[in-house]
DRENDREN-994078 format. One record per residue (C-alpha): residue number from 1; residue in one letter; x, y, z. Coordinates in Angstrom, 2 decimals. Each point is the difference from the previous one (the first is absolute). Layout:
// residues N
+-----+------+---------+---------+---------+
| seq | type |       x |       y |       z |
+-----+------+---------+---------+---------+
| NUM |    A |       X |       Y |       Z |
...
+-----+------+---------+---------+---------+
// end
This chain:
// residues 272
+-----+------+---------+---------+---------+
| seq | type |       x |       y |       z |
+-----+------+---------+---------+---------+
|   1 |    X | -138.39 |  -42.85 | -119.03 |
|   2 |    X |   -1.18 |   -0.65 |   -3.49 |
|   3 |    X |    0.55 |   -3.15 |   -1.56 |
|   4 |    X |    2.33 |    0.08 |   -2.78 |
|   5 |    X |   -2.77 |   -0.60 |   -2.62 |
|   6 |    X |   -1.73 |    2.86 |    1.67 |
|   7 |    X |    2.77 |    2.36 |    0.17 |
|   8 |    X |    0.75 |   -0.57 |   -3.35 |
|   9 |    X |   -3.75 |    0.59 |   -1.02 |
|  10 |    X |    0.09 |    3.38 |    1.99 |
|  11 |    X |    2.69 |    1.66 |   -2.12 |
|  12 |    X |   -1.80 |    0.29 |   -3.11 |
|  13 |    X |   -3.22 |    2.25 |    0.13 |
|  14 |    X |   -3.59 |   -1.87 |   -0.59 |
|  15 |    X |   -1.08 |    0.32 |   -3.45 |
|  16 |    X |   -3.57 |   -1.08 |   -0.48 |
|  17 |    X |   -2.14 |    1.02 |   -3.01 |
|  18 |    X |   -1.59 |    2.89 |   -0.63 |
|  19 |    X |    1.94 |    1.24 |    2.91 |
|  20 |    X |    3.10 |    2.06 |    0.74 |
|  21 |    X |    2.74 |   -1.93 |    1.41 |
|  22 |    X |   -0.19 |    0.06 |    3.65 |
|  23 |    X |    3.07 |   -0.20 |    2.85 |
|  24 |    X |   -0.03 |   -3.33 |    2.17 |
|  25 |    X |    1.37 |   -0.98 |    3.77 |
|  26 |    X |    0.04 |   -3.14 |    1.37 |
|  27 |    X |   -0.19 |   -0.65 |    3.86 |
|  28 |    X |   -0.08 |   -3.12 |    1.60 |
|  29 |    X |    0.99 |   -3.77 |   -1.36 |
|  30 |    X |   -1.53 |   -3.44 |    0.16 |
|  31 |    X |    1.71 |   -2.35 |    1.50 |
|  32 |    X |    0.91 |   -3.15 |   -2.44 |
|  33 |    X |   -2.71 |   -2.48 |   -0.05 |
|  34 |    X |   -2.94 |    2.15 |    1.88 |
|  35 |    X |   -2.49 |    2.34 |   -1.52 |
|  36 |    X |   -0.61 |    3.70 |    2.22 |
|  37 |    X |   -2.35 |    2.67 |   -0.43 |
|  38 |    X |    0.32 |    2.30 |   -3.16 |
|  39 |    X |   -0.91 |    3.39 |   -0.05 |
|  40 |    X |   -0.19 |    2.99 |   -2.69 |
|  41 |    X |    0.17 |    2.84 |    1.64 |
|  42 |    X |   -0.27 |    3.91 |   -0.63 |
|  43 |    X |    1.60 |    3.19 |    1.25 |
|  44 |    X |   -1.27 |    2.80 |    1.62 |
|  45 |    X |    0.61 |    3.37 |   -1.44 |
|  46 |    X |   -3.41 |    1.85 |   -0.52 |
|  47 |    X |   -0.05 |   -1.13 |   -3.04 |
|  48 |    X |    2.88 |    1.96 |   -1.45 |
|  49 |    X |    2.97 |   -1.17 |    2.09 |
|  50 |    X |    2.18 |   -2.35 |    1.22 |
|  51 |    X |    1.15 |   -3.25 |   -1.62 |
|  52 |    X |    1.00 |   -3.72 |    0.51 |
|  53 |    X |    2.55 |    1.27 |    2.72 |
|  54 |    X |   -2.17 |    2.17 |    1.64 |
|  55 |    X |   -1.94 |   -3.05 |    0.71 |
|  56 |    X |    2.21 |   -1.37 |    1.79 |
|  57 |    X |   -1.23 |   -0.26 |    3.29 |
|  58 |    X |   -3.23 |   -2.08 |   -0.52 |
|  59 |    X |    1.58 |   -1.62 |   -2.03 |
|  60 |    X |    2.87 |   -1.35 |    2.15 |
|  61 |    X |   -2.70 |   -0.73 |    2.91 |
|  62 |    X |   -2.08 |   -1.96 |   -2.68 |
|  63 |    X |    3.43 |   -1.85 |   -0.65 |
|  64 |    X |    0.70 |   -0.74 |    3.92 |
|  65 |    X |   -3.40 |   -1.07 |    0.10 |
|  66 |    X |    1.14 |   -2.97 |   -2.60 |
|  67 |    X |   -0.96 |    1.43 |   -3.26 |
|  68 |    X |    1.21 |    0.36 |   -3.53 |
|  69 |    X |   -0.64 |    3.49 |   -0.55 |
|  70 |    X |    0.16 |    1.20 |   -3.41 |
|  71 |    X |   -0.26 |    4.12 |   -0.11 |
|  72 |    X |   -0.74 |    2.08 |   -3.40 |
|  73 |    X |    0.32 |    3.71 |   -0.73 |
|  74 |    X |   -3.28 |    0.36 |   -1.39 |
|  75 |    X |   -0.27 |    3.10 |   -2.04 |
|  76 |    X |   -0.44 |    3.32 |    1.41 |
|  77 |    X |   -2.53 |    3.13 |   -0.22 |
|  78 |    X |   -0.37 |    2.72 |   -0.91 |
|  79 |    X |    1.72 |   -1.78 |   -3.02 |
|  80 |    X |   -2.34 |   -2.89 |    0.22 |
|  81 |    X |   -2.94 |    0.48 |    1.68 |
|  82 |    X |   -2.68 |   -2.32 |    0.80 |
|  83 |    X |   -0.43 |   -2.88 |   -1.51 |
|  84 |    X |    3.77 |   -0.33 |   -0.85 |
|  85 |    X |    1.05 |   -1.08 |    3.19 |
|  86 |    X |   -2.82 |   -2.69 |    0.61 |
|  87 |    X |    0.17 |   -1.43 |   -2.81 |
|  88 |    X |    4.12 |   -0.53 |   -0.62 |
|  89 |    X |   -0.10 |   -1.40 |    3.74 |
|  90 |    X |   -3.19 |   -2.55 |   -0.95 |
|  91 |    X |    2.55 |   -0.73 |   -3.17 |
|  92 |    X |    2.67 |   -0.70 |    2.33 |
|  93 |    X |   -2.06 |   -2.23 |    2.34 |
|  94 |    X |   -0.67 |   -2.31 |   -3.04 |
|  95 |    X |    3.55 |    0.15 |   -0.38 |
|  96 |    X |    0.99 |   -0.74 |    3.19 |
|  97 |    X |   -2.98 |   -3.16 |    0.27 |
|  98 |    X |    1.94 |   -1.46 |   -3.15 |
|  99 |    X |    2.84 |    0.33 |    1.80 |
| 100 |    X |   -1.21 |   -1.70 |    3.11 |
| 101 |    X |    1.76 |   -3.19 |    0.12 |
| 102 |    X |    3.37 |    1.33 |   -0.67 |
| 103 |    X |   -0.47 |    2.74 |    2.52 |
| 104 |    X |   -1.44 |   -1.72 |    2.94 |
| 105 |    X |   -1.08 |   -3.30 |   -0.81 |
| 106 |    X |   -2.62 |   -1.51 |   -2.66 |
| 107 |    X |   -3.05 |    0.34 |    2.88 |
| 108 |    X |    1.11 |    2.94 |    1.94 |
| 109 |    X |   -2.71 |    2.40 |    0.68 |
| 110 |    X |   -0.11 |    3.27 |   -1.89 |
| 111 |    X |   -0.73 |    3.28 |    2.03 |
| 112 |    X |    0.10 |    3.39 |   -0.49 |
| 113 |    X |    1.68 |    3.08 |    1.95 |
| 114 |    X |    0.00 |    3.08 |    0.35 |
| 115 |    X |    0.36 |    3.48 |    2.14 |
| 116 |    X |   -1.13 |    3.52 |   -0.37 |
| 117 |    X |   -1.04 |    0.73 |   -4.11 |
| 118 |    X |    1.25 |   -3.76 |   -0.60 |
| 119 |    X |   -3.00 |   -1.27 |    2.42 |
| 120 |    X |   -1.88 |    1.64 |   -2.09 |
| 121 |    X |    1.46 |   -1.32 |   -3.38 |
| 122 |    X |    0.10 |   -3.53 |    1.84 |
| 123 |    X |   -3.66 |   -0.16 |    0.84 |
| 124 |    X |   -0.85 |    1.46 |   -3.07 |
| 125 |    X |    2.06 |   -2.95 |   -1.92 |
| 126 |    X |   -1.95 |   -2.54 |    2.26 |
| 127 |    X |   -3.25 |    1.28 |   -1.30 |
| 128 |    X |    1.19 |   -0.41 |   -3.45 |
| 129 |    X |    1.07 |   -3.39 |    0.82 |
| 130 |    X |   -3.33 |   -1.17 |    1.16 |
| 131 |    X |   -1.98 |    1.78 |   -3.07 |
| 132 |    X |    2.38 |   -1.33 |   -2.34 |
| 133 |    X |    0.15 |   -3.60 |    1.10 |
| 134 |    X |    3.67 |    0.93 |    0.38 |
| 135 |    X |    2.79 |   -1.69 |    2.73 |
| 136 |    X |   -1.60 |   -1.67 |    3.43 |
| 137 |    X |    1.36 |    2.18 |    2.50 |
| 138 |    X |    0.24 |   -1.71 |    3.66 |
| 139 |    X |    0.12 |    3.56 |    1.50 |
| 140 |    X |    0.30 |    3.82 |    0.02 |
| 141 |    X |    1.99 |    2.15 |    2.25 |
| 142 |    X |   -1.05 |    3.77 |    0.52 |
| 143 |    X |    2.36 |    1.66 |    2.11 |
| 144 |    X |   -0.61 |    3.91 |    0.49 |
| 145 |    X |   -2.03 |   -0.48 |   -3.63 |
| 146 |    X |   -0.76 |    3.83 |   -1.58 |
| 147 |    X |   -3.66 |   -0.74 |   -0.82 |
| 148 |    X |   -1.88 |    2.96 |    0.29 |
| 149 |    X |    0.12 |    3.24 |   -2.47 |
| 150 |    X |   -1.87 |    2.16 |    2.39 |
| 151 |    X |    2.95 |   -0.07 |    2.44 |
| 152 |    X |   -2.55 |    1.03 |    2.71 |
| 153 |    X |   -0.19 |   -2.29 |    2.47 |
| 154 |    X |    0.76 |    0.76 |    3.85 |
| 155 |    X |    3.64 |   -1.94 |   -0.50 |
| 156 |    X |    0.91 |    2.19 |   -2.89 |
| 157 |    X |   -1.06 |    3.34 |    1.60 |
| 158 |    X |    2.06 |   -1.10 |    3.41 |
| 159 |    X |    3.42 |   -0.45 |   -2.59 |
| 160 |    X |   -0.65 |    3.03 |   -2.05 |
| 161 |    X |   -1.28 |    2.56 |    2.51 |
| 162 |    X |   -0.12 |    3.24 |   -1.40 |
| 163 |    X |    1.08 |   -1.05 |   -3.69 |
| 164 |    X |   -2.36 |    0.99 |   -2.78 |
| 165 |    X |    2.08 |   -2.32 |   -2.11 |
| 166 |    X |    1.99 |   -3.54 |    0.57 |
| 167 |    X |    1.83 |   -2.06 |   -2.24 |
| 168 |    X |   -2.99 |   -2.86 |    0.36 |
| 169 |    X |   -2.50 |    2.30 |   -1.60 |
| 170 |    X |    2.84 |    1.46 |   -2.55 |
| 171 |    X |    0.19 |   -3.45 |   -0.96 |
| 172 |    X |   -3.58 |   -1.00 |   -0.60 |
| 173 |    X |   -0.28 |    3.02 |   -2.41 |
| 174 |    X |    3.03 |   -1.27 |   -2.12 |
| 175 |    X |   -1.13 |   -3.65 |    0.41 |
| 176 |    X |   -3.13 |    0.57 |   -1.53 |
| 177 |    X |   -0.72 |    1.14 |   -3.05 |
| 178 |    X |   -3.30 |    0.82 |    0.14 |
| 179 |    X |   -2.58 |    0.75 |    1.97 |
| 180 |    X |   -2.08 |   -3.11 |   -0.90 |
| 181 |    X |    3.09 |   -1.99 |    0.99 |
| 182 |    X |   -1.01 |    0.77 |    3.57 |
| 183 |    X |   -2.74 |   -2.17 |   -0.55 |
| 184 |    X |    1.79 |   -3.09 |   -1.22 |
| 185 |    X |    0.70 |   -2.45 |    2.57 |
| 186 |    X |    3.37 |   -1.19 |   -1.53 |
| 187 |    X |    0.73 |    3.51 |    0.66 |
| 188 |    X |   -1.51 |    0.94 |    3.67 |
| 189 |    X |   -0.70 |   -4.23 |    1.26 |
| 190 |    X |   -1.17 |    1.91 |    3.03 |
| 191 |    X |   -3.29 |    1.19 |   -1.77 |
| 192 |    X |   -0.62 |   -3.12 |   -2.04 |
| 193 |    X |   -3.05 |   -1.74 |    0.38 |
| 194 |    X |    0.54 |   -3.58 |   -0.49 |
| 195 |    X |    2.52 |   -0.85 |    2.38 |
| 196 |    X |   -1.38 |   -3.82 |    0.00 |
| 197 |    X |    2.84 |   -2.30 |   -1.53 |
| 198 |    X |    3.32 |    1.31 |    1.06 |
| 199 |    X |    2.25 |   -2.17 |    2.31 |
| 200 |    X |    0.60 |   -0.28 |    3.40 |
| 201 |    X |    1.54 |    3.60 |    1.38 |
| 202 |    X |    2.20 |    1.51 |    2.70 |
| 203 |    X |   -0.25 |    3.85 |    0.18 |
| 204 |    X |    2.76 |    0.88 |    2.18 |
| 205 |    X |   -0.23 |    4.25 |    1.00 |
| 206 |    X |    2.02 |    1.84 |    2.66 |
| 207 |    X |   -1.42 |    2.21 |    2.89 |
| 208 |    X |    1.69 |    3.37 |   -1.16 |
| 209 |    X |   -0.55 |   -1.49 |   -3.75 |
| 210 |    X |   -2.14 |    2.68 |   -2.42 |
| 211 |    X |   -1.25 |   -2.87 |   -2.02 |
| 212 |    X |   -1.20 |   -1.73 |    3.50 |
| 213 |    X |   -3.70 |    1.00 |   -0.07 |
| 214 |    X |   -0.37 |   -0.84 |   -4.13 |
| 215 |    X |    1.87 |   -3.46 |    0.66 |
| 216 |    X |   -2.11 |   -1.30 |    3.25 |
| 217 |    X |   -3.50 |    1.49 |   -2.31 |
| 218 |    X |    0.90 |   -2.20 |   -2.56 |
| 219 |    X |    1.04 |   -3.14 |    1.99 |
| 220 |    X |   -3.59 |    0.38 |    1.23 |
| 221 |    X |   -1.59 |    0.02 |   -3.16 |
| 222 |    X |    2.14 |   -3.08 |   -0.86 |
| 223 |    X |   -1.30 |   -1.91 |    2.75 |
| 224 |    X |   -3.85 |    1.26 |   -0.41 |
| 225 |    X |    0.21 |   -1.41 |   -3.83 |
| 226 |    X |    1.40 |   -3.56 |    1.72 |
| 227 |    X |    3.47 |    0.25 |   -0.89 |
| 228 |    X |    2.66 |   -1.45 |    2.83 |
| 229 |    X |    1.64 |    3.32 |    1.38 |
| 230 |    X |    2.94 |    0.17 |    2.85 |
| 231 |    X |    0.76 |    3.57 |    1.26 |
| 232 |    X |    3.10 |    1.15 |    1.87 |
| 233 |    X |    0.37 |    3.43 |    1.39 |
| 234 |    X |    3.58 |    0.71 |    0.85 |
| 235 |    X |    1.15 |    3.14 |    2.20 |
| 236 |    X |    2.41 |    2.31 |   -0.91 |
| 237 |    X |    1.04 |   -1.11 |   -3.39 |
| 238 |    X |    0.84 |    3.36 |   -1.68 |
| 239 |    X |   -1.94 |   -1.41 |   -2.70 |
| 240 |    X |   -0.57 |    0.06 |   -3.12 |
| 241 |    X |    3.43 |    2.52 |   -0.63 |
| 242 |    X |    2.07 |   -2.84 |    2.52 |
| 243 |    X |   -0.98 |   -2.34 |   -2.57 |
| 244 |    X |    2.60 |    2.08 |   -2.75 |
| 245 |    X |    2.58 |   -0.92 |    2.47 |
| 246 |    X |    2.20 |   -2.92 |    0.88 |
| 247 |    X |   -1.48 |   -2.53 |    2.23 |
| 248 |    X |    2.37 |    0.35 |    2.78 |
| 249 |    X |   -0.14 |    1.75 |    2.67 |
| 250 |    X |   -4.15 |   -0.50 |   -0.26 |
| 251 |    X |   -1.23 |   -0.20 |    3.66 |
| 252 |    X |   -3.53 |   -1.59 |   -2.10 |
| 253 |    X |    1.74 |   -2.65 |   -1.73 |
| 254 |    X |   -0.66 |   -2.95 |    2.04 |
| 255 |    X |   -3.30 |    0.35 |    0.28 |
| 256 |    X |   -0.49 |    0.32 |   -3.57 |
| 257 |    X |    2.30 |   -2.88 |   -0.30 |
| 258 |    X |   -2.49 |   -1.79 |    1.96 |
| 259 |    X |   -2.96 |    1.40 |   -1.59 |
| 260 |    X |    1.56 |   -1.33 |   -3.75 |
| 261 |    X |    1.05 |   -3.55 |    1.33 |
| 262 |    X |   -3.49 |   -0.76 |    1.60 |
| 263 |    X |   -1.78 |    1.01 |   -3.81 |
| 264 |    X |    2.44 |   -1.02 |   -2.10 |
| 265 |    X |   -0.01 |   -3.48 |    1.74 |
| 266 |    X |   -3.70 |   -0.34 |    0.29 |
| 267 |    X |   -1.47 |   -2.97 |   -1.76 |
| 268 |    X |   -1.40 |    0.88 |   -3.21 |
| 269 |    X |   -1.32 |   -2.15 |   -3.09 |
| 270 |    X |    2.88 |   -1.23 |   -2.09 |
| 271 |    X |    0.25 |    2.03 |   -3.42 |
| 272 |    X |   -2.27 |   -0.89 |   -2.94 |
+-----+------+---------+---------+---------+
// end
């Protein structure tokens, strides 16, 4: 449960800015005294769905884990396409790095979270972060991350079958708004070029997951530019739709649980 500070910081939107004001949930509390894990994290939704309750169930493992999990509705496409949704969530990270010590302790590491689109959004934010000099993040966690516009890989085909159309490729033509876009890596990380710089990564995919094949292509490239990368392939997670549902019944859970304890704990290099 949220500490009372926190609860009371969830029921007012965030209002950052240059920004529309965007909804808040809290999961998770720090025990008086010690200093836990805090993590931003970001809905799934192809980029035009869901919200901070949608998120739930990462975000409740993340908490079990022993995090401070602080989740924002980032804005939406078709509405606001790319590079709305990047940058309001690299707004909110600054945010949430000021709010650090209240949240989780003065020298709790800062990581970032996401599944599905908000993988996407999450690496996209940690790119930003290292370009712009922004918040040291300790970590990144990619679970079922939509990274790939061409929806083509072996993974996708096995979910889709006979489809001509899927609401993964829907939502990469209303995410961005042009076709330069595609070539931004804020916008598609899994094309950028410089991957050299981000933090330390776990890429967690399931076996009957569509984003599976894009998710374990970019953990590679992680690891070939020398960045720290865990993987985790979990079977039969129902993924990434399961993760618009409540956490329980989730026959994956505790090995994701598992999966998020062993990062999240890591040792990492205290905040700067």
């Amino acid at each position: 449960m949220p500490s009372s500070a926190s609860a009371a910081l969830a029921a007012s939107p965030l209002v950052l800015p240059g920004h529309a004001p965007m909804p808040v949930r809290l999961d998770g509390r720090r025990p008086r005294g010690q200093t836990v894990p805090l993590v931003l994290h970001l809905h799934g939704g192809a980029f035009t769905s869901g919200g901070v309750d949608s998120g739930e169930c990462l975000a409740t493992l993340l908490a079990e884990a022993g995090a401070v999990v602080v989740t924002i509705g980032y804005p939406l496409a078709p509405a606001n396409p790319f590079p709305d949704a990047v940058e309001a969530s690299y707004a909110a990270l600054e945010w949430v790095n000021g709010a650090r010590a209240r949240l989780a302790g003065a020298r709790a590491p800062l990581f970032l979270a996401g599944e599905e689109a908000g993988g996407n959004i999450a690496a996209g934010v940690a790119m930003m972060a290292r370009d712009r000099a922004g918040p040291t993040l300790a970590g990144l966690v990619l679970v079922a991350p939509m990274l790939d516009p061409c929806t083509a890989t072996a993974s996708q085909r096995e979910a889709t079958r006979e489809q001509v159309e899927c609401k993964w490729s829907a939502g990469w033509r209303q995410y961005l708004r042009r076709p330069l876009d595609a070539e931004h890596p804020y916008a598609v990380p899994a094309h950028a070029q410089r991957l050299a710089g981000l933090p330390p990564t776990l890429v967690l995919a399931g076996e009957d997951d569509p984003m599976r094949d894009e998710a374990m292509a970019f953990a590679n490239r992680l690891a070939h530019a020398g960045i720290p990368v865990r993987t985790g392939m979990v079977p039969l997670t129902g993924w990434p739709e399961s993760l618009e549902k409540p956490l329980h019944p989730c026959p994956c859970a505790e090995a994701v649980r598992k999966q998020l304890e062993g990062f999240l704990t890591a040792p990492t290099p205290p905040p700067s």
